[in-house]
DRENDO-1510 file (C-alpha; in Angstrom, 1 decimal, always signed):
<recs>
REC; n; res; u; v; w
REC; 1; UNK; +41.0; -19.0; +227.2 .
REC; 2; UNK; +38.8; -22.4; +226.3 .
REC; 3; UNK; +38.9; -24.9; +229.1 .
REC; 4; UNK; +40.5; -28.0; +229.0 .
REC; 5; UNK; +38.2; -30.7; +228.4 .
REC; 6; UNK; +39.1; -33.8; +230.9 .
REC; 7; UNK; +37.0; -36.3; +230.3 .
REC; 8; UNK; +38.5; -36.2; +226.4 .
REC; 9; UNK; +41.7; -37.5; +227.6 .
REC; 10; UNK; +42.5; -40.9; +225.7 .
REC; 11; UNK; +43.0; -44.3; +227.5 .
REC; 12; UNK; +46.1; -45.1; +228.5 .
REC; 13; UNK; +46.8; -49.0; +228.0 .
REC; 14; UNK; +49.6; -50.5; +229.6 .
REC; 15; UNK; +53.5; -51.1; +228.3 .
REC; 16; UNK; +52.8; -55.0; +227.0 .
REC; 17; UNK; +49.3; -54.2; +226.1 .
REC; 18; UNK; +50.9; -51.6; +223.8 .
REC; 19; UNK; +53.3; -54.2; +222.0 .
REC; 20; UNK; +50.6; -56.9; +221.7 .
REC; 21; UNK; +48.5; -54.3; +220.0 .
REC; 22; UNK; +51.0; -53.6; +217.3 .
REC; 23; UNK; +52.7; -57.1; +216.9 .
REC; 24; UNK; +49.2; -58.2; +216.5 .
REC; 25; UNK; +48.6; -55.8; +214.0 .
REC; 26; UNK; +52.5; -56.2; +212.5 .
REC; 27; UNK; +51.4; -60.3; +211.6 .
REC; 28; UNK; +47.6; -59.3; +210.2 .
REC; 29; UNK; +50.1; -57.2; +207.8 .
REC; 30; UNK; +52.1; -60.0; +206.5 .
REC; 31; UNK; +49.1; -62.0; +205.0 .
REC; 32; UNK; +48.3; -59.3; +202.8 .
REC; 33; UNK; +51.9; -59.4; +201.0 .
REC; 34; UNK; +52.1; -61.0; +197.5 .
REC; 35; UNK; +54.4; -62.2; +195.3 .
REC; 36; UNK; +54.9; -65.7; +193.8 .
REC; 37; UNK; +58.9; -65.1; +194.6 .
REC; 38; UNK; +59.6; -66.7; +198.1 .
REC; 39; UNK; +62.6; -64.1; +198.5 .
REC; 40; UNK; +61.1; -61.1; +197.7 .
REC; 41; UNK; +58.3; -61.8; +199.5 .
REC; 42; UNK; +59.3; -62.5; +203.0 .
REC; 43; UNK; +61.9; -59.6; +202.1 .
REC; 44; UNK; +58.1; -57.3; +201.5 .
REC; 45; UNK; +56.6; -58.7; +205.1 .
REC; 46; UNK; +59.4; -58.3; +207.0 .
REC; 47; UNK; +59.9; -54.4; +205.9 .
REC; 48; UNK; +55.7; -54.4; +206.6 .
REC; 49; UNK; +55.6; -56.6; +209.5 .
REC; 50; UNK; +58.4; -53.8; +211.1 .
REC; 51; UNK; +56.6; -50.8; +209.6 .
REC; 52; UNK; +53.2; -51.4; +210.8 .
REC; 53; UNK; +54.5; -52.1; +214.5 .
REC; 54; UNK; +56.0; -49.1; +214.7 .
REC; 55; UNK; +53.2; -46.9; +213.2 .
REC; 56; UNK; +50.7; -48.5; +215.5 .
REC; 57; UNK; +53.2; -47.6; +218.3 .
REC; 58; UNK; +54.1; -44.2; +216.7 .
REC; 59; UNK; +50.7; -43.2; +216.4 .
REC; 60; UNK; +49.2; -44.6; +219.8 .
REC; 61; UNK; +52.1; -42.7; +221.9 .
REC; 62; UNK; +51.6; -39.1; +219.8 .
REC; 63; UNK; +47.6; -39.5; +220.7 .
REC; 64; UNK; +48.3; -39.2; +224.0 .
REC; 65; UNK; +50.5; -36.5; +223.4 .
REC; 66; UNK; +48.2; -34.3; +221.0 .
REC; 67; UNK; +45.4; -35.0; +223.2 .
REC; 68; UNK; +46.8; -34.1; +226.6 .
REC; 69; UNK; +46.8; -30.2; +227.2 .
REC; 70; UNK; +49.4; -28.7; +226.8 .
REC; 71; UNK; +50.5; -26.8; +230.0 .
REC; 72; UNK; +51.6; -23.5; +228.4 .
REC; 73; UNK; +48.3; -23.2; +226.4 .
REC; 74; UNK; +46.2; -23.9; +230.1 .
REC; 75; UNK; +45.5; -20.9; +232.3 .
REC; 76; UNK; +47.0; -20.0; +235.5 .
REC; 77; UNK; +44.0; -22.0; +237.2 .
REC; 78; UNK; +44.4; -25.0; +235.4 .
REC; 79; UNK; +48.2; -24.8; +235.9 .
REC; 80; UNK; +47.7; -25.3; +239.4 .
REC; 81; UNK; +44.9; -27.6; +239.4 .
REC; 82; UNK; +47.1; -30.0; +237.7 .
REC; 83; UNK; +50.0; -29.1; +239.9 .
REC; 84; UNK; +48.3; -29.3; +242.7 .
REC; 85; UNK; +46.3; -32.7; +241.6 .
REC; 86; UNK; +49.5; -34.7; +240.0 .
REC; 87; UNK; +52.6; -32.2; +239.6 .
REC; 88; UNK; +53.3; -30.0; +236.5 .
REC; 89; UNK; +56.8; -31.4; +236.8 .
REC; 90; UNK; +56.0; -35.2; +236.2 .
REC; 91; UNK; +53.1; -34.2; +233.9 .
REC; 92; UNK; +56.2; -32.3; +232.0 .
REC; 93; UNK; +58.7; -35.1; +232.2 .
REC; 94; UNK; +56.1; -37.9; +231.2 .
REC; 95; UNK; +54.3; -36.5; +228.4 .
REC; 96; UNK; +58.0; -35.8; +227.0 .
REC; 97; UNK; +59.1; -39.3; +227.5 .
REC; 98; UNK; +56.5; -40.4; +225.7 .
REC; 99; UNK; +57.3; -37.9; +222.6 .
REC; 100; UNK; +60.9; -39.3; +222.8 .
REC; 101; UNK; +60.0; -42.5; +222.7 .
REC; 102; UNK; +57.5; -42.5; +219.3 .
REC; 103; UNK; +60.5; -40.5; +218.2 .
REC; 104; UNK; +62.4; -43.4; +218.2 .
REC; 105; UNK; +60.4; -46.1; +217.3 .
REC; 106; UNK; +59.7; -44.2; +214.1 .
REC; 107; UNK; +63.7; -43.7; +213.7 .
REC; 108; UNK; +64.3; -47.8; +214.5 .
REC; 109; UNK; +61.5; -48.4; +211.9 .
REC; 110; UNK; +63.8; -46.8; +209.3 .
REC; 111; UNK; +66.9; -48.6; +210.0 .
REC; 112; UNK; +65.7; -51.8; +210.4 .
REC; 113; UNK; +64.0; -51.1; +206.7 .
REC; 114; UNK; +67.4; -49.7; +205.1 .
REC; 115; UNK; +68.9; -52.7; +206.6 .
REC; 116; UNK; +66.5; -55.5; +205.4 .
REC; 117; UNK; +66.8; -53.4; +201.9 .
REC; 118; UNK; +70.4; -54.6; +202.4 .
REC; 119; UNK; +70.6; -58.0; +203.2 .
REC; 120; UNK; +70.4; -61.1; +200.9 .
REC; 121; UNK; +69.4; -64.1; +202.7 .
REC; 122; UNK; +65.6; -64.8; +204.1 .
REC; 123; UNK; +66.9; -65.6; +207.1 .
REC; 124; UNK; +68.9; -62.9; +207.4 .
REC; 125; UNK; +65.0; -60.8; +207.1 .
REC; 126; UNK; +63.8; -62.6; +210.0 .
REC; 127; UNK; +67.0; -61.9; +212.2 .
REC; 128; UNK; +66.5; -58.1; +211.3 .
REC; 129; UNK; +63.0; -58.0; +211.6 .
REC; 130; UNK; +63.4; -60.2; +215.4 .
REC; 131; UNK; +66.3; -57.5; +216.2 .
REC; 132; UNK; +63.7; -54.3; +215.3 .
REC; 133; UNK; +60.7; -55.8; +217.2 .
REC; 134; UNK; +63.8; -56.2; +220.4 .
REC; 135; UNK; +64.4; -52.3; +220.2 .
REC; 136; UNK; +60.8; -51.6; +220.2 .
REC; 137; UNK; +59.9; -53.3; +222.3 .
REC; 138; UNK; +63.0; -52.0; +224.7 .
REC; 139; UNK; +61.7; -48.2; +224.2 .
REC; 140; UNK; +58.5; -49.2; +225.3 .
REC; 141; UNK; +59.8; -51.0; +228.5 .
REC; 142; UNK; +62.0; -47.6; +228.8 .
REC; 143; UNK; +59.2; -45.7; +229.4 .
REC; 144; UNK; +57.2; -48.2; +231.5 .
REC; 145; UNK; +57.3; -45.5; +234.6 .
REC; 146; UNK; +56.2; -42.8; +232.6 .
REC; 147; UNK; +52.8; -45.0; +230.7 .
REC; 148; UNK; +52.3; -45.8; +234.5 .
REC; 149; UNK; +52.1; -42.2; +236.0 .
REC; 150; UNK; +49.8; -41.0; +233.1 .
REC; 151; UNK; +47.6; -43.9; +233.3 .
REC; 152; UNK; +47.0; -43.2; +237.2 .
REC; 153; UNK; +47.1; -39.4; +236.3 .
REC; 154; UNK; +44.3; -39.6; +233.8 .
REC; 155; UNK; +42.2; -41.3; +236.3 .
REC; 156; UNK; +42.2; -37.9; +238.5 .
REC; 157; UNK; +42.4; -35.5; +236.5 .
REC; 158; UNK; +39.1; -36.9; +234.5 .
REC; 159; UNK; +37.5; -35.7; +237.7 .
REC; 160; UNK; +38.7; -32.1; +237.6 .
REC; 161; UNK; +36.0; -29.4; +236.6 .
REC; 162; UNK; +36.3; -27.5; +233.5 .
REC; 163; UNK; +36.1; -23.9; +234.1 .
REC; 164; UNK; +35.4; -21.7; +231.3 .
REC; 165; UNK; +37.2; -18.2; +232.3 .
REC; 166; UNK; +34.7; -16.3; +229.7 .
REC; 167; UNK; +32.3; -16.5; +231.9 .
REC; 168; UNK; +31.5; -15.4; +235.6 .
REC; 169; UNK; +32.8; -17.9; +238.1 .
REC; 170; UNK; +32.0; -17.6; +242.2 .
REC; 171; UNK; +34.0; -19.5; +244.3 .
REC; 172; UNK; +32.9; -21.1; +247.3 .
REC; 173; UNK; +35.3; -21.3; +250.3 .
REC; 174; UNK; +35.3; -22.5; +253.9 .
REC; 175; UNK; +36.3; -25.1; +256.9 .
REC; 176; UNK; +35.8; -28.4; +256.2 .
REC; 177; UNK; +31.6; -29.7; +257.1 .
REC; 178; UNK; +30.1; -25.6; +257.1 .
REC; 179; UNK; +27.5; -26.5; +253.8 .
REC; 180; UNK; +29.7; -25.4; +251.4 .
REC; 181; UNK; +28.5; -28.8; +248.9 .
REC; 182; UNK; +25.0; -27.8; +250.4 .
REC; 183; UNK; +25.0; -24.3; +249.0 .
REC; 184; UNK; +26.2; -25.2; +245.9 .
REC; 185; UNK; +23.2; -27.5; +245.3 .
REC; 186; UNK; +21.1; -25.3; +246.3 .
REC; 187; UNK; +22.4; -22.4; +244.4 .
REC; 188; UNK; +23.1; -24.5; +241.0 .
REC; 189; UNK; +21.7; -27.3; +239.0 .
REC; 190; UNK; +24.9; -29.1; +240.1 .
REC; 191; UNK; +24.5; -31.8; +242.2 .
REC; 192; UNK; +27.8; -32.2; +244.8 .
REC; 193; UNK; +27.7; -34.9; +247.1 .
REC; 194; UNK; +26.7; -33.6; +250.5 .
REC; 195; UNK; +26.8; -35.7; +253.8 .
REC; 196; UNK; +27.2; -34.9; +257.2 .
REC; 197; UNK; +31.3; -35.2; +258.3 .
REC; 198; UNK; +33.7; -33.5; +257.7 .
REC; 199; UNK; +36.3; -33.7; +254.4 .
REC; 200; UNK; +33.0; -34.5; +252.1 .
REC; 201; UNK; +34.6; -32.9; +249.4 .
REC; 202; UNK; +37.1; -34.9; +248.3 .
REC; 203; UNK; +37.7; -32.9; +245.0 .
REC; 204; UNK; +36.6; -29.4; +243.7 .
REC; 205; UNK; +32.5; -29.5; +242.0 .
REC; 206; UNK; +31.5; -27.3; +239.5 .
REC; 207; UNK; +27.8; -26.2; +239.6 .
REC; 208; UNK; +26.1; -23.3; +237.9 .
REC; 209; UNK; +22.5; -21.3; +237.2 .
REC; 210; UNK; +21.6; -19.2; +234.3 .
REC; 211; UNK; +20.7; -15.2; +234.8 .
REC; 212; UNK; +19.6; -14.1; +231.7 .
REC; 213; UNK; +21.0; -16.8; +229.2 .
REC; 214; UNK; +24.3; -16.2; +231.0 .
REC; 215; UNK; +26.1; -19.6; +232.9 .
REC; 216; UNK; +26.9; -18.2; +235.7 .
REC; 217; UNK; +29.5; -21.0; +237.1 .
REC; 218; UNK; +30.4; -22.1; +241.1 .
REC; 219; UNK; +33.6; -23.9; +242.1 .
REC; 220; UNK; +33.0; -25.9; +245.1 .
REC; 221; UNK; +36.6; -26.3; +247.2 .
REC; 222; UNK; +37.5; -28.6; +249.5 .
REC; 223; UNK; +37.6; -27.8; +253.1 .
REC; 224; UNK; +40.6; -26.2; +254.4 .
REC; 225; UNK; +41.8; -26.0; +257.5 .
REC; 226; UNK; +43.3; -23.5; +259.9 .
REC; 227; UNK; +46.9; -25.1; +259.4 .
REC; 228; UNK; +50.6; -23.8; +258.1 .
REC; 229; UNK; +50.6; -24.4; +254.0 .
REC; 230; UNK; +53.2; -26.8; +253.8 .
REC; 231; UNK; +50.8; -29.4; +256.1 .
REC; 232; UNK; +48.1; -29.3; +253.7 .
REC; 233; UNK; +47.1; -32.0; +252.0 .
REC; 234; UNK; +46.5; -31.8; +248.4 .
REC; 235; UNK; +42.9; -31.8; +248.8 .
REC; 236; UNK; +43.5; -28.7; +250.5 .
REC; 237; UNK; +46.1; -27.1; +247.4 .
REC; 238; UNK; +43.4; -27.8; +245.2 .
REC; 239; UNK; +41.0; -25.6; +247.2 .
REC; 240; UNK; +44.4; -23.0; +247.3 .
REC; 241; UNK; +44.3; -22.9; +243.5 .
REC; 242; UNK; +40.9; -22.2; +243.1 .
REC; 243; UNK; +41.4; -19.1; +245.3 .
REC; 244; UNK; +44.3; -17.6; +243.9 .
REC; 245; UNK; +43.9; -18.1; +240.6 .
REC; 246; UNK; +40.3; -18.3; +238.9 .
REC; 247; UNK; +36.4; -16.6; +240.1 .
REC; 248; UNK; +34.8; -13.1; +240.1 .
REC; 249; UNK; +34.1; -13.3; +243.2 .
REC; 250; UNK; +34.9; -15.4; +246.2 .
REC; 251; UNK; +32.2; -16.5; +248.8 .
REC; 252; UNK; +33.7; -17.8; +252.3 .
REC; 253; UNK; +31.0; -19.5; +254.4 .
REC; 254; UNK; +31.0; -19.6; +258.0 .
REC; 255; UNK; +29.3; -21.9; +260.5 .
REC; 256; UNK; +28.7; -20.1; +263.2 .
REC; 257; UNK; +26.6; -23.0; +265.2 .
REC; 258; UNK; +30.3; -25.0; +264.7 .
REC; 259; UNK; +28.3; -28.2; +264.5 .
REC; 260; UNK; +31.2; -29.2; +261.5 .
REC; 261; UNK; +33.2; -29.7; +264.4 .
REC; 262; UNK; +35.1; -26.2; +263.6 .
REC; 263; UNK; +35.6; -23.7; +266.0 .
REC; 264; UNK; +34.1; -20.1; +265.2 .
REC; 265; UNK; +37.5; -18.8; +266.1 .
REC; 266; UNK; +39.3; -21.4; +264.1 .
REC; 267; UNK; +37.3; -20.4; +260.5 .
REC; 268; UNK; +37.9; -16.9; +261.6 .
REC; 269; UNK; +41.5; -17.0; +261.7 .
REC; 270; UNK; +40.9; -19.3; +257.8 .
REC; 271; UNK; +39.3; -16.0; +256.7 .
REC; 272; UNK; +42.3; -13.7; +258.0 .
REC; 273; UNK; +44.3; -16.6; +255.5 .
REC; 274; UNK; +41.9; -16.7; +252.7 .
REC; 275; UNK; +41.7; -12.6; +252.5 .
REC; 276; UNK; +46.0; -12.2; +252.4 .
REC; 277; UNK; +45.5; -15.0; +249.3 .
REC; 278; UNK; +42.8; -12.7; +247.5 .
REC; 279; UNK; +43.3; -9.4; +247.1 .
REC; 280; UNK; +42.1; -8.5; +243.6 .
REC; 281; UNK; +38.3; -9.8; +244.2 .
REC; 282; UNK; +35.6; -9.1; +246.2 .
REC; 283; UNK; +34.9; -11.5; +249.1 .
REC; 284; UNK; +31.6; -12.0; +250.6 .
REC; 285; UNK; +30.9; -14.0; +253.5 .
REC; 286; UNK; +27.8; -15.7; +254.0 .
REC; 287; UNK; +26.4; -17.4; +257.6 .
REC; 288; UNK; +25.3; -21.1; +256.2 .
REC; 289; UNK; +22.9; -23.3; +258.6 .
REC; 290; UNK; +20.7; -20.5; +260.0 .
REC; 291; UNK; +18.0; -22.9; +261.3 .
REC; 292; UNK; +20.9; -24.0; +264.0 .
REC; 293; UNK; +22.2; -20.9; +265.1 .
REC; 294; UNK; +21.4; -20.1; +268.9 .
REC; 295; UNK; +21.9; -15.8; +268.1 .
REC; 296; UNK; +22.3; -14.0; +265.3 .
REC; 297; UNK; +26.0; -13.0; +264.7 .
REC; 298; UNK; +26.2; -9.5; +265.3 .
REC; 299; UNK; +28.3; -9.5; +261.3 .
REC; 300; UNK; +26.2; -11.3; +259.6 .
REC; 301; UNK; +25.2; -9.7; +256.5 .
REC; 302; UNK; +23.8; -13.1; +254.6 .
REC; 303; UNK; +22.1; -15.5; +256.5 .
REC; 304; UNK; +21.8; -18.8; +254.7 .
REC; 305; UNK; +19.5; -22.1; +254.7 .
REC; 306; UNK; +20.7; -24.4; +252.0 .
REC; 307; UNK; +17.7; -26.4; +253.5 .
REC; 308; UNK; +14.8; -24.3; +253.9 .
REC; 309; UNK; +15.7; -21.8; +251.3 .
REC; 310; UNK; +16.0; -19.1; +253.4 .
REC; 311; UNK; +17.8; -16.3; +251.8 .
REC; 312; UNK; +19.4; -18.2; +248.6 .
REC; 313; UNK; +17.8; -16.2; +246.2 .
REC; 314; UNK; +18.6; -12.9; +247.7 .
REC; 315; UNK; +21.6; -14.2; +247.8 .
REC; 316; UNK; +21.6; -15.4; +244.0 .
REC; 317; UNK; +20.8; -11.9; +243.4 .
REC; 318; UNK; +23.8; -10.4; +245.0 .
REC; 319; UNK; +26.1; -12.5; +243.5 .
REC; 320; UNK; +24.9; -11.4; +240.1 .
REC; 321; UNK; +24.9; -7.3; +240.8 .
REC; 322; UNK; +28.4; -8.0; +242.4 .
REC; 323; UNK; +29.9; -9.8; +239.5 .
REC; 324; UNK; +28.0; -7.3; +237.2 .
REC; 325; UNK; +28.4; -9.5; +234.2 .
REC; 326; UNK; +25.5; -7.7; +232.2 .
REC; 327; UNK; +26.7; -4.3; +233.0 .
REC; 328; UNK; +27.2; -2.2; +230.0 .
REC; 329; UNK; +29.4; +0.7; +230.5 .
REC; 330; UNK; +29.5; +2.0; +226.5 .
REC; 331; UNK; +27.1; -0.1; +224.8 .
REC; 332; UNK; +29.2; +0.1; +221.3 .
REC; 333; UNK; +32.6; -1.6; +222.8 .
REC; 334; UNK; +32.8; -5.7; +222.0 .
REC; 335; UNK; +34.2; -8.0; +224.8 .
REC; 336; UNK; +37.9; -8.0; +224.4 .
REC; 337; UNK; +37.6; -12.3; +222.9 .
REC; 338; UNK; +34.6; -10.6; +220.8 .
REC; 339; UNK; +35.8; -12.0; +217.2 .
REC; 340; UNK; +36.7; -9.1; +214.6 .
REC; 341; UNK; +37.5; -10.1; +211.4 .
REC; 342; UNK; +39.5; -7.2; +209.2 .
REC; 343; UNK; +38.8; -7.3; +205.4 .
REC; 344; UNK; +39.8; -5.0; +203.3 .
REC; 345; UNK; +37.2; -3.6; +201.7 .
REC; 346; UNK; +36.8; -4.6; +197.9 .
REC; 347; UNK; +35.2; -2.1; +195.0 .
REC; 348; UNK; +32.2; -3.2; +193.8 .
REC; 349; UNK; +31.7; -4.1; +190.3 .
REC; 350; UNK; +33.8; -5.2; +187.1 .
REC; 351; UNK; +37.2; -4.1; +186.3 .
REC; 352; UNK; +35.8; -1.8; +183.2 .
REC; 353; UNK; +33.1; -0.2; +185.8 .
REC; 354; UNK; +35.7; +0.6; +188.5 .
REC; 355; UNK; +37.6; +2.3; +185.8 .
REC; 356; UNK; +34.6; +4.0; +184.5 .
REC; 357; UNK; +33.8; +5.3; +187.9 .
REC; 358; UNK; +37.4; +6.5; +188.4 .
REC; 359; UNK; +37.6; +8.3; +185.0 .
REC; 360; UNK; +34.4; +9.9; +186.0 .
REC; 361; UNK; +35.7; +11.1; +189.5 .
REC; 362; UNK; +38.6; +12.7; +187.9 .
REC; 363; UNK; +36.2; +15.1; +185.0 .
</recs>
């Protein structure tokens, strides 16, 4: 399932921005009318005048709605990013307002013309064509909350990683400050921001590194904390999201110097958390900022220094034979989104030499 792309998403403008853009437009289209006959032509830019401010507004408000994806086509993952980012039930309601309101612009657009098609005085044009422009302009107004929301929701979710689900994904989880951003870079070619307090991570980061012309993609998640899930902060349900719904495999890092200003016992009890949420991949957990620890951790099976470079590419390497992406069970199956196209197959030749060849067949 292709990822959404967020940066693609349109601008939003604002409600009035929206009317002076087609109103604007609307007057441009009345120069262009003509006709000698002063009757029939104000009668001609009136009908235009309405026309073109609606189409402008028709087509501006079923952009957004083309453009924007559509949660049903979205993965799980991406379900719950944008739930957990801005709320699948406003996202919903909004992108449906907007589709009700191009609805009826387009339907005042036709009976303002059928009633300008009617009349028989100039100024009775005007007066119809003032009365359309009202309506429109009171649809648009209607749905002032809703332009609002998905002008503030574009904003974040422009910043929300695409993750392609055909290929391997390793998610990378842990308190808040124990070098998760710092792995990643070191890891990747991506380049998360990495400072020294805690709640760097204000969003998820996607990173990645190539094994044999394969992406091989990393999901960065905020810091979570060793609290009850319904006092987590959406920072936090982003990280949730990434855990229970997308990756091969799931790294949790643990800082066992607690110079993030974690407890040992605290990320312990996050790991207890983390391994009731995944239960269908493997988890393997990692000990970041070797150079500070006092003792090895009598556990710790992957020592890491996203500084030095102590043990990243071993652990590169484990990652890889763990996710197992180039293992090939039966070398003649196809990946299940291989494409197959089915064609029946056609007999060569003309019409007389498939008959001949059928004739001859039967002797």
């Amino acid at each position: 399932m292709a990822s959404p792309q967020w940066r693609s998403i349109p601008t939003v403008l604002f409600p009035q921005e929206i009317l002076d853009k087609a109103f604007r437009k609307a007057s441009k289209q009345a120069d262009l009318v003509e006709d000698p006959d002063k009757y029939h032509r104000v009668r001609k830019q009136m009908v235009r005048m309405t026309q073109s401010a609606a189409d402008t507004i028709d087509t501006t408000l079923r952009t957004w709605v083309d453009k924007w994806p559509s949660l049903n086509a979205l993965s799980e993952f991406d379900r719950a990013l944008i739930d957990a980012a801005v709320g699948n039930d406003d996202y919903r309601k909004s992108l449906g307002a907007i589709q009700w309101a191009a609805e009826r612009v387009r339907k005042i657009s036709g009976e303002s013309e059928s009633k300008i098609l009617r009349l028989r005085d100039i100024e009775g044009f005007h007066a119809a064509r003032r009365h359309a422009y009202g309506r429109i302009s009171s649809i648009v107004h209607q749905i002032s909350p809703q332009i609002i929301w998905l002008g503030e929701a574009r904003d974040i979710l422009r910043k929300l990683p695409s993750v392609d689900s055909a290929e391997p994904v390793i998610v990378v989880a842990g308190s808040p400050n124990v070098g998760k951003s710092a792995l990643i870079g070191a890891l990747s070619s991506g380049e998360p921001e990495v400072a020294s307090y805690p709640f760097t991570t204000k969003q998820l980061h996607l990173g990645h590194f190539i094994h044999r012309r394969r992406p091989y993609q990393m999901v960065d998640t905020p810091g979570l904390l060793d609290r009850p899930m319904e006092e987590r902060n959406l920072i936090e349900m982003q990280a949730i999201a990434a855990l229970e719904n997308v990756g091969d495999v799931l790294v949790f890092l643990i800082d066992a110097s607690e110079t993030g200003g974690t407890s040992l016992h605290e990320q312990l009890s996050l790991l207890r958390e983390v391994r009731n949420l995944v239960t269908e991949r493997p988890i393997i957990i990692a000990h970041s900022k070797s150079d500070l620890l006092n003792e090895i951790p009598e556990d710790a099976e992957y020592l890491l220094c996203a500084i030095s470079g102590d043990g990243i590419e071993e652990f590169r390497n484990t990652l890889i034979e763990t996710i197992g992406a180039d293992v090939i069970d039966d070398p003649l199956s196809l990946p299940e989104d291989w494409h197959v196209e089915e064609m029946a197959l056609e007999p060569l030749g003309t019409k007389y030499e498939i008959e001949q060849r059928k004739e001859m067949g039967n002797n």
